[in-house]
Structure formats: C-alpha cells, structure tokens
N, C-alpha and C positions, 0 to 999 in steps of 0.2 A: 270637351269642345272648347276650341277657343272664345271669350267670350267678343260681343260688338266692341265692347270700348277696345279691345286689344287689337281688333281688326281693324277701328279707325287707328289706332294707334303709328298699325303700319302700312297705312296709306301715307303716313310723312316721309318715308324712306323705301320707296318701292327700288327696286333692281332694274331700271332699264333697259339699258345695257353694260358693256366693258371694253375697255382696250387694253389689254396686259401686254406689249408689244414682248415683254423679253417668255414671254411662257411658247410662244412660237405664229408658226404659219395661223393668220385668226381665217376663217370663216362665219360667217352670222347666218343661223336660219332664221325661222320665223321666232321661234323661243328660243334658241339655245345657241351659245356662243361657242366654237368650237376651236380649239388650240391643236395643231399637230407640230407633233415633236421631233427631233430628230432620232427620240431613243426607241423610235417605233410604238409609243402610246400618246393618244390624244386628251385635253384636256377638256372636260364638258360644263359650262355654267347653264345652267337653269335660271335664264330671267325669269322676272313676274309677268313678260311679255304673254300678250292673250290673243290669239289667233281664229278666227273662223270664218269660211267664205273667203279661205285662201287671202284671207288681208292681216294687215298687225290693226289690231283695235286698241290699242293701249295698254294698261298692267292693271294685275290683281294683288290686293294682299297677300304676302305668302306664299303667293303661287309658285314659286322657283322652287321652294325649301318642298314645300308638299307634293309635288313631283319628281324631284330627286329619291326623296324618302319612300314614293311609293314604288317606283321604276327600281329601286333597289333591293326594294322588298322581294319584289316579282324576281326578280332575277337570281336572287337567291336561292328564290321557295320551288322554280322552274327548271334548275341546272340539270335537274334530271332529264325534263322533257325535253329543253333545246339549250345548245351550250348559246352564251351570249358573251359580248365584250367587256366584261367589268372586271375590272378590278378593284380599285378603292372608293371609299368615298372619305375626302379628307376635311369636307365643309359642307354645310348644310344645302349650300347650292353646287356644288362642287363633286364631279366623280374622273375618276380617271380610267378609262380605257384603252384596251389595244384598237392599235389603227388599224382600221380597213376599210378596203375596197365598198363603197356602197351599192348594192344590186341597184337597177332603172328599173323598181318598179315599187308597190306600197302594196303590200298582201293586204285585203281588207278580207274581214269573214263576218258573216252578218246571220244574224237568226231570226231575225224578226220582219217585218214591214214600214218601215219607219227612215228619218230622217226629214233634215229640211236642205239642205244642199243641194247644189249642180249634183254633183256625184251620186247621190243617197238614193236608194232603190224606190224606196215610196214618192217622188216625184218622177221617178221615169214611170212607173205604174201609173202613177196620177193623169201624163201624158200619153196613157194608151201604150206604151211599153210592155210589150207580154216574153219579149227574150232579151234578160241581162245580162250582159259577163257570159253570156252562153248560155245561162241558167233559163229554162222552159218556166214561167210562170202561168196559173192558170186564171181563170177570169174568175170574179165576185171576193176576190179578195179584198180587206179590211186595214184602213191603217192602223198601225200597232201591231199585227197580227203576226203570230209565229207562223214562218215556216217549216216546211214538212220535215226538214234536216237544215244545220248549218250550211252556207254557199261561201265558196272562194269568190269576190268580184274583185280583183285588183284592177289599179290603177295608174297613172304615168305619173311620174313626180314633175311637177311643175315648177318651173326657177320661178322666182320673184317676180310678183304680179298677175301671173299668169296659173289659169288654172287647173285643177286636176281631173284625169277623163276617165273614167270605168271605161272596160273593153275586157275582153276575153283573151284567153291564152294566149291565143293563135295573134290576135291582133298586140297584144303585148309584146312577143316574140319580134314580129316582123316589125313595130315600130322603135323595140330597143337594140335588136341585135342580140340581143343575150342568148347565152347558149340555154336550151331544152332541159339541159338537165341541173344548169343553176335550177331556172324558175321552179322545176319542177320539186328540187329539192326544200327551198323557201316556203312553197306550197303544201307539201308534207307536213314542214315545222308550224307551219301558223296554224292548221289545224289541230296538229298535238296540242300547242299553247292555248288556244279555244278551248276545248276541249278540259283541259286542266286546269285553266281561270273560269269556266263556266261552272267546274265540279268544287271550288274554293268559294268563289261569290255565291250560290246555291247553299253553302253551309253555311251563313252569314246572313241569310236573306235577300239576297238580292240576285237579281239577274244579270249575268253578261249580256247585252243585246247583240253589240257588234263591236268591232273595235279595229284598229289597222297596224301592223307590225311592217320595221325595216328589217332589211339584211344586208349585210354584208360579206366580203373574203377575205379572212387572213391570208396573212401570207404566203402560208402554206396548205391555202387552198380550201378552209373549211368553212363550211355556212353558217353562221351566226346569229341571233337577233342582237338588232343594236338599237341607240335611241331609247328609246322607253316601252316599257310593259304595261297594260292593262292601268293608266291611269286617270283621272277621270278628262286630260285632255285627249287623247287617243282612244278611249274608249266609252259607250253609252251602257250606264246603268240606271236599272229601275227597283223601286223596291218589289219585294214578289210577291208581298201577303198583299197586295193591294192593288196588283196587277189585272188579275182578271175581273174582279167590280169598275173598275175603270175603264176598262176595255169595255167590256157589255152596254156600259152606260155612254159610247162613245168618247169619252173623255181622256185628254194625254196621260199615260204613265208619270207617278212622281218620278223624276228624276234626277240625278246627282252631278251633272257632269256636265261638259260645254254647253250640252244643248239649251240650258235655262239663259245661257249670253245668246245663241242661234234664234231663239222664239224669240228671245226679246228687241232684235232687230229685225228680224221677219215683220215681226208686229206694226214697227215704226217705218217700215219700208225698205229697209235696207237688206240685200240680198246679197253683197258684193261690188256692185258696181256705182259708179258715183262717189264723190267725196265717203269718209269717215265720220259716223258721226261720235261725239263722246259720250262714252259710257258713265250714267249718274252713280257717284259714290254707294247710294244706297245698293245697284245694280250690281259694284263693282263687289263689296261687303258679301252681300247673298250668294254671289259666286264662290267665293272663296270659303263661305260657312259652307257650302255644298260640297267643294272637292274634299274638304277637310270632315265632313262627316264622313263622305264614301270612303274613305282611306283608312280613316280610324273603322270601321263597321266593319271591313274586310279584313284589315288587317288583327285587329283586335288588339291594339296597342292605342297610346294617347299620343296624339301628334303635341312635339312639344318645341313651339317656335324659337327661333332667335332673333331676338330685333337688335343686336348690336348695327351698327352703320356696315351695308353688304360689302363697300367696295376694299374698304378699310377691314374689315373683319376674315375674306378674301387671301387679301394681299400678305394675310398675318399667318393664316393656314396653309397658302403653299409659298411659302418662304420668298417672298418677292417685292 
C-alpha cells in the first residue's frame, strides 16, 4: 500500500486537468480528457478529477494513475469476454485508444440493493418503487440486500450538469434512437463482463456489487467496451468475509470505492444540487487509500505510483 505520508505527498501536484492542443480535437468529461486524432485513435488522460452526483467534486491523490492501471488491467484480463478499445498505455495517466462512435446509453448491472444516488435502485425502492429498468421488484426487501439474479438498469448519459436517468429498454430505445440491436448487443456484453469481474473479484474476496460500462462502434461496425472496466470509480465493491455480519446487523458493507466520497456528502447534505462543497484532505487521502487497496487486492499486483510533476512528465511520454 501506498503509505499517508506519500498520499499527502501527492496532494502538492494533483492532475486537474490538460490542454495538449497539438495531440488533437480535446473533449473533457467529468475525469478524463479526451484527444481524437486524425489517425483514427483517440488520446485518453486520467485526471485525479473525482466525480459523484453527476458533479466534479475536486481531485484525489493518484487517482488518474490508479484508474488507468486498473481499466487496463481489466481490459486485458476480459479480451476474451468483450473486445474493448485499447491499445497502449504509454504513461501512467495516459492510454491510447481506437476512436469510436459512443452508444447513448450507460449499461449499469447491479446485484445487490444498495446505492445512494438519483439513479441507484435502493432510493427508488426507498420511494415506494417496485418496477426498475423494467425489472419486477418484490416487497420487504432490505438495503444492501442481494438480488435474486444480476439486473441490466441502463441509463441516459447526461451532458454536463445534468443528470443521469435509469429507464428500461424500451424507454432507452425510444429516447436515443439507437437501433435494437446496438443496445441489445451492449446488453449481452455488460453481462458477460459482470459476470466474469464478479467470478475474479470473488477469488480475491471481494464482491462486484454493481458497476456501469460504455460502448462504443468502430468503424467497421463492432461493439466495444470503452472508458473503463470494473474500477473502483465505475464500480461498487465490498469485502465478502464480512459482508453478511454486516448486513444481519443492519450496518453498510465495507467498502472500497466512490461510495465512501457518496456517504460522506450525503452525510453533510449534499446530494448534487447547490453549490460544491470541498472535500477535507483527510477525506480526500482515505479515498485514494481505498481505490488503491481494491485494485491491488483484485489485482494481486502492488500499485506503484509516480509523482514526477503530471503535466511535464505527460508531455515527455507522448513526445509533445
């Protein structure tokens, strides 16, 4: 594990953002700076940038670097299950990908009862919600609680500001346009990937809860996962040896993963809307000791940072 002092370390030089104008056409998501090229692959940076409740909250130690590393892993370790855009990764924040088409829509798949979000199945239950995403839920249900099988709930990708809406199929279809047998094929893929990050995390100890996958079309036409795999921003883990005493006792699952930034502004009030408030260093530390144990504990490798200056260290790796 990384230790505290080396996480305040790189709080002095967090990755905010970039503007590399000669790398190409820029795009900015909520984390990740996007470069497209004219050679038909796009350029991807991993800010520290930290996102939840569809807002930018500020940055984490390391957080770029340990998302890259983990999204790479996955994509690797998954080529079998679903082909994805990767190519290289030439710097710690840094991966290079073929360009494509992005699907309108966010496959979410969820196993559990849980969340604290607009979108997140355990507050539409909470509100008396008995049909999600299409999915029949039955009454006396539990937060935390496993469901009877994994659930597709996708949802709308929201621009900037704006947030994202679980809906079903049908409603997915008729609000993007996309053709039936895109989504349907995406929908295939995300449950393979479930499925075979649920059966990896499981040999590790830990549990896949839920997690949300993009896709994309190459150019000649084939479906993709793009963006990231199974990391602890895109995805909720709990440990498992300790899962069901906790549950029994009503009490949240340990967790590894956004959700410990999600409770901790729930807590203070903050749900999304209204100003930003900032996240204290100590909050910001714990997050990043968190993604950076799930990643190592899954992965079974030792996550090994670089704190050279990002923008400068960057500019040195892809010859710019």
């Amino acid at each position: 594990m990384v230790s505290q002092q080396l996480l305040e370390k790189a709080l002095l030089h967090p990755l905010k953002g970039t503007n590399f104008e000669s790398l190409g056409q820029r795009y900015e998501g909520k984390v990740r700076d996007n470069y497209s090229r004219a050679d038909g692959t796009r350029v991807i940076i991993a800010t520290d940038r930290i996102s939840a409740f569809d807002r930018v909250l500020g940055t984490l130690p390391l957080k770029g670097q340990v998302l890259n590393w983990a999204s790479a892993w996955w994509m690797q370790k998954t080529r079998d299950v679903c082909p994805n855009h990767l190519l290289s990764v030439p710097d710690p924040n840094v991966a290079i990908v073929r360009e494509c088409t992005a699907l309108p829509v966010e496959m979410v798949v969820r196993a559990y009862l849980t969340g604290t979000t607009s979108t997140s199945i355990w507050i539409h239950y909470q509100n008396g919600v008995r049909t999600f995403c299409g999915h029949r839920l039955s009454d006396g249900l539990r937060q935390h609680q496993q469901l009877s099988e994994p659930i597709l709930t996708p949802s709308t990708k929201a621009a900037h500001g704006d947030h994202d809406v679980s809906a079903s199929r049908a409603e997915i279809l008729e609000a993007s346009g996309m053709p039936a047998a895109e989504f349907d094929r995406a929908a295939e893929l995300a449950m393979a990937l479930f499925q075979a990050g649920s059966r990896i995390c499981a040999e590790h100890g830990l549990i896949l809860v839920d997690t949300k996958y993009e896709f994309g079309k190459t150019p000649d036409g084939e479906i993709v996962v793009i963006d990231e795999i199974h990391t602890p921003d895109s995805s909720r883990f709990w440990y498992a040896e300790s899962y069901a005493e906790r549950f029994a006792q009503g009490e949240h699952p340990e967790s590894f993963d956004k959700e410990y930034v999600r409770r901790y502004l729930a807590e203070i009030g903050f749900t999304g809307d209204g100003p930003v408030p900032a996240l204290p260093d100590a909050i910001r530390i714990e997050a990043s000791r968190r993604y950076i144990e799930a990643v190592e504990r899954i992965t079974g490798e030792v996550f090994e940072p670089n704190f050279e200056e990002p923008l400068a260290r960057i500019r040195k790796n892809l010859g710019i």
